[in-house]
N, C-alpha and C positions, 0 to 999 in steps of 0.2 A: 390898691389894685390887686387883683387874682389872676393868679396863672394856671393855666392849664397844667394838667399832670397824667399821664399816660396811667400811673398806677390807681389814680382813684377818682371816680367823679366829682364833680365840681358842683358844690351847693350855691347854687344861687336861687337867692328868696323869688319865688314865683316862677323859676323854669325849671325843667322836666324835659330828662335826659330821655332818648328813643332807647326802646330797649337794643335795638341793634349794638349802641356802643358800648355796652355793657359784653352781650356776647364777643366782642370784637376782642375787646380789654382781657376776655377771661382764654380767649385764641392766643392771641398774643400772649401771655405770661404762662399760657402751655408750650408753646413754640420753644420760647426763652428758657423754659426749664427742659424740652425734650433736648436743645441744642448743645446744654451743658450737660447733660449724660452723653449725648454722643461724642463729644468731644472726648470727655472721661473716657468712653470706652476704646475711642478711634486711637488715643492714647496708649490705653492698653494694649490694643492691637498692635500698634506699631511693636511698643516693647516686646510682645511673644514674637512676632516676627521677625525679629531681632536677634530674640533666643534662638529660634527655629535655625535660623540662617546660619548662625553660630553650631549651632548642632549641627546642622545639615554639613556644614564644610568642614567640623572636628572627623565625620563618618566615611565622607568623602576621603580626608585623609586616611583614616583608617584602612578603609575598604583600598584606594590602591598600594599601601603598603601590604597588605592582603594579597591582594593581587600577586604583587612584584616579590613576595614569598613564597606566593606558590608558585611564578614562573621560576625561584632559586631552586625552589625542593623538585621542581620536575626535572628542571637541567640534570642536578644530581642525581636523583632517579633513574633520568635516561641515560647517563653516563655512566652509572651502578651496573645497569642494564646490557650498557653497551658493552663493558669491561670483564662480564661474566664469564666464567670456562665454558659456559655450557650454551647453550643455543633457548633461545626462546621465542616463540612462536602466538602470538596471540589471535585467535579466528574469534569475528562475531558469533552472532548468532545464522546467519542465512549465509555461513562460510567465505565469508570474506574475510581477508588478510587485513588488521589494523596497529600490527607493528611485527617487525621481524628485526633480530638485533646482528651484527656482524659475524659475531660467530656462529649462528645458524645457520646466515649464507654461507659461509668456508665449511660446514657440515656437509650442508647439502649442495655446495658447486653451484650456489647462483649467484648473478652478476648483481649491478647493484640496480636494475630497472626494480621498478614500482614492485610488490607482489601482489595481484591481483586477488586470487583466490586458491584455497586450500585444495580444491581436486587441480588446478593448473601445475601448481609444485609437486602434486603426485605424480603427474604426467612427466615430468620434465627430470623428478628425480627415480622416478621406478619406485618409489614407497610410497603403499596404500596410505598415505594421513589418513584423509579422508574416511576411507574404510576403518581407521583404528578409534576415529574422533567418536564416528558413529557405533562401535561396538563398546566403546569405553563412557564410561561419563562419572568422574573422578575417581576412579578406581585403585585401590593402593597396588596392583600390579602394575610392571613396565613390562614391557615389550621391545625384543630385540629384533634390529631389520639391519641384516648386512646389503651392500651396496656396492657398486663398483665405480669408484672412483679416479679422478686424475692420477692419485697419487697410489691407488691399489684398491686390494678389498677394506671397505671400512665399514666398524659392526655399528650399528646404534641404537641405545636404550631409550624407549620414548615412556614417558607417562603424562597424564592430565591431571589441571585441576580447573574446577568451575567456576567463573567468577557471576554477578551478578551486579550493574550498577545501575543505582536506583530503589523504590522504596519497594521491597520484594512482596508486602504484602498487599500492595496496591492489587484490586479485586480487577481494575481493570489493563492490569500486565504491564503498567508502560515502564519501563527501562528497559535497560540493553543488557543481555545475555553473552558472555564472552568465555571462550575454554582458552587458558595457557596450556598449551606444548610446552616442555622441557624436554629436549634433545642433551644428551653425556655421550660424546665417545668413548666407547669400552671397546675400542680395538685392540689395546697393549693387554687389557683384563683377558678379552678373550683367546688373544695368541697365548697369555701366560698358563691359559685354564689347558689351552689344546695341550702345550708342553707339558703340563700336569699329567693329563691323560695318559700324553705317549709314555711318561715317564711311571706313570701304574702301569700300564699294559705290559713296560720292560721287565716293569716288578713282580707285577702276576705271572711272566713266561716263568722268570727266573724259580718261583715260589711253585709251579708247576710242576718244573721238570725237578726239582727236588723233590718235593713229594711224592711225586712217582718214582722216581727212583728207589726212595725210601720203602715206600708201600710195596712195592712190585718187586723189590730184588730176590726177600724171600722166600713169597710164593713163587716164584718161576725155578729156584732150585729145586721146590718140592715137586712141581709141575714137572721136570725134565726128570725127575728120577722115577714117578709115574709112570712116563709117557717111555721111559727106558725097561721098566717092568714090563708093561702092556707088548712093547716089541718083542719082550724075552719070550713073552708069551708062558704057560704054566699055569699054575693055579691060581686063583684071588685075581684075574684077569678083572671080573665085574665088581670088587670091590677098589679094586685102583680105579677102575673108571670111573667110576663114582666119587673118588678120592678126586680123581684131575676133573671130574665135572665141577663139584664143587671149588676147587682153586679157581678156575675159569669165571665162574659166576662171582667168586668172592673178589677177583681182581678188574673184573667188569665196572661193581659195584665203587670200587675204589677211582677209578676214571672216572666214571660219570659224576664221584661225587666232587672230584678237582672240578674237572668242567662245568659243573653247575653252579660251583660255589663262586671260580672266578671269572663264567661267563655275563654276558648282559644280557642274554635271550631270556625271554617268558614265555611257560609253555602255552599250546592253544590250549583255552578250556573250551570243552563239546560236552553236549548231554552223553554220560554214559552209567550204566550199570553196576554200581560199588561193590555190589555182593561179588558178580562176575570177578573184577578189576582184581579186588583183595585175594578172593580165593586163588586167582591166576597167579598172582605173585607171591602168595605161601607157597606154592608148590617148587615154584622159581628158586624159594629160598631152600626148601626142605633140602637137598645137598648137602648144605652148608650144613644143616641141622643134625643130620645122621652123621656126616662124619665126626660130630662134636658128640655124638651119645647123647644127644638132648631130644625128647622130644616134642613136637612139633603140631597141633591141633588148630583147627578152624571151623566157627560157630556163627551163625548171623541168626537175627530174628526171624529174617525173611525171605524169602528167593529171589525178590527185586527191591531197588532198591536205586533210585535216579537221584544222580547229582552234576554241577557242571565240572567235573575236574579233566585232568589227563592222567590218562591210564599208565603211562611210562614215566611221568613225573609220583605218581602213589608207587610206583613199581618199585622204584629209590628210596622214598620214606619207611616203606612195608623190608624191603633192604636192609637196609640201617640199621631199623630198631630193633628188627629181631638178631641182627649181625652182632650189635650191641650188647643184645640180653644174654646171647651165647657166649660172649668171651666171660662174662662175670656168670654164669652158670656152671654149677658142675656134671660132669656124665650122670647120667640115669634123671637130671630134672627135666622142668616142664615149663614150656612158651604157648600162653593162650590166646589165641588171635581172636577178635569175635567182633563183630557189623553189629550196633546195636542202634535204636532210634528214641530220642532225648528232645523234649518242647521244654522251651525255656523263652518266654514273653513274647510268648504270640508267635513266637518261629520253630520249626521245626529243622531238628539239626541229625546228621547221620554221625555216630559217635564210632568211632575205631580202636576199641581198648585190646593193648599189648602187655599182657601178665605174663612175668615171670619169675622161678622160684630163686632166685639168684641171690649173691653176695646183699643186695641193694646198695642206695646210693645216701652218704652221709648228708647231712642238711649243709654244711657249709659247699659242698659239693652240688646238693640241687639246682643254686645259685647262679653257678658256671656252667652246666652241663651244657646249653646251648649257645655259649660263646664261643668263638671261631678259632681254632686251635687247643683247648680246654681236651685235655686228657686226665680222666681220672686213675688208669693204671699205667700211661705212658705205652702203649702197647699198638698204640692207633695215632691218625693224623690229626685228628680234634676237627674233624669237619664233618663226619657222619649226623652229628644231631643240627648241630647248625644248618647244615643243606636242609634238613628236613621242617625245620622252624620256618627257614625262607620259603620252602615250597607248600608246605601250607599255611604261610600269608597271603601266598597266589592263588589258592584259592580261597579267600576270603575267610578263612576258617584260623581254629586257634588248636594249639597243643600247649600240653599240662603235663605234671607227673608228681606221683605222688610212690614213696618210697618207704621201706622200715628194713634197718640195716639189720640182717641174718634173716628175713623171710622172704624181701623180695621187691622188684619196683612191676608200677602198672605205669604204659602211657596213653594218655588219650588224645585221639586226634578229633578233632571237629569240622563238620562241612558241611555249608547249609544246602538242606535240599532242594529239589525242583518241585 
């Protein structure tokens, strides 16, 4: 007897299989092999999803230990924050307030409600933020805003910096824009700096009326025996006046130059007339000049001659340096004034050279001459040239000197024209 068999047809002598069971046979044992692939694979599948699942909860851990580190590092951040000297202030972009730390509120006297926005706290403390946030935008300057306070006046230095969060060169802008405020009380700096102050001013009276005293005592002997001649009346009448004109102008000069040297005023600069200006004050000086047997000459290139100076601040410098040239000249030499005009890279400058035939000044002496108290014969207060160096840096201009000991010093002053 014969059995049937799924896998292969059945010969039997004289019958003939329909072709159907054939195709059926050859469905079937495709079935049976597509089954045990997918089995195979459904296999697989499970096992990566396995994997996966294992992955996914090793990340999971990860990611909330992640987490729970950076809510530890913010805690301490915001406690860093909170624990600073200084005040900090953090404004978005569209001037909203997104943290403010304790000691900014105790800065600026606010309570502890919400802070809404950056012009509300201008409002409520009398300081422009707002107007400084907008003028500034990381700026390495601070900014001082005194204020008045529960506790008194209190000064405070503000500066910014910008932050940025988010990817900055995204084309289409998205993150957030945020500026820190740092607030420093500098109220003890600034009472220390006032005391400073007062405590020069007391220095400078002091340093003042010495000077004067010093400067002044001798000439007002020679003054009063003058003005004691002139009474007696007699001959040389108009050479003593001459004598006490010049004292008067020479002790003038000496005032003005204390008072310039330890005052804080800056003269006005106005358009004015240099050739006029110099010439008027060589004349101012000639006094001085005759009584010393020196004489006294003035030269310009031009009859006009427009700069922005002050005419009573050159009055001083044209003072000095011929006052100067005379003590180190002897009787019968020569002081040459002269307005000259000098381009030098595109600008054009009004030059004011002072020649004279004098001692001159030694090179280690050059050095000092313009240092503040610097006497080269002890004979003066050392503020004559100094005053002059500061007063034309006021006017934006420079002085030089150039010197050769036994023939003579030239100096030049510099002031750009109009």
């Amino acid at each position: 007897m014969e059995y049937l068999s799924h896998h292969e047809p059945i010969n039997v002598p004289g019958l003939i299989a329909p072709p159907d069971v054939f195709v059926l046979a050859d469905a079937f044992s495709e079935f049976i092999s597509a089954s045990s692939r997918l089995e195979a694979s459904y296999g697989k599948l499970q096992l990566e999803v396995t994997h996966l699942s294992h992955e996914l909860a090793d990340r999971n851990f990860a990611l909330k230990a992640s987490l729970a580190e950076n809510e530890r590092v913010h805690r301490a951040l915001q406690q860093i924050v909170d624990s600073m000297p200084c005040g900090v202030l953090v404004v978005d972009g569209d001037g909203d307030i997104s943290m403010i730390n304790p000691e900014c509120r105790r800065l600026l006297d606010l309570d502890e409600a919400p802070a809404q926005c950056l012009e509300t706290i201008s409002a409520q403390t009398g300081i422009d933020l707002a107007g400084f946030l907008h003028r500034h935008t990381s700026s390495e300057e601070e900014q001082e805003f005194c204020r008045n306070s529960t506790s008194g006046k209190r000064w405070l230095s503000v500066h910014d910096r910008c932050l940025f969060r988010g990817d900055e060169t995204d084309p289409y802008g998205r993150g957030v824009r945020q500026t820190i405020l740092i607030l420093r009380d500098v109220t003890v700096h600034k009472q220390a700096e006032q005391e400073r102050e007062r405590a020069r001013k007391a220095t400078a009276l002091s340093e003042v009326a010495t000077t004067l005293a010093h400067e002044i005592r001798n000439p007002l002997t020679s003054l009063e025996l003058f003005a004691g001649l002139i009474a007696a009346g007699g001959e040389g009448t108009d050479e003593w006046i001459s004598h006490l004109r010049a004292g008067i102008r020479s002790l003038a000069g000496t005032v003005n130059n204390v008072l310039s040297f330890h005052g804080v005023g800056f003269p006005s600069l106005t358009a004015i007339d240099l050739v006029t200006s110099i010439r008027s004050s060589v004349e101012f000086v000639r006094p001085i000049a005759d009584e010393a047997g020196v004489s006294l000459l003035f030269a310009s290139a031009g009859s006009k001659l427009m700069v922005r100076g002050n005419s009573s601040a050159l009055q001083q410098v044209v003072l000095n340096i011929i006052c100067n040239a005379i003590r180190h000249t002897e009787k019968g030499g020569t002081i040459q004034v002269s307005v000259l005009v000098a381009e030098r890279q595109d600008s054009t400058f009004a030059v004011i050279e002072f020649a004279d035939t004098g001692s001159g000044i030694t090179q280690e002496h050059l050095e000092e001459i313009f240092r503040p108290g610097f006497s080269g014969s002890g004979n003066s207060s050392g503020l004559g040239l100094a005053v002059c160096s500061q007063i034309v840096k006021q006017h934006e201009g420079n002085i030089r000197v150039t010197s050769t000991v036994g023939t003579g010093t030239t100096f030049f002053v510099e002031i750009p024209t109009l």
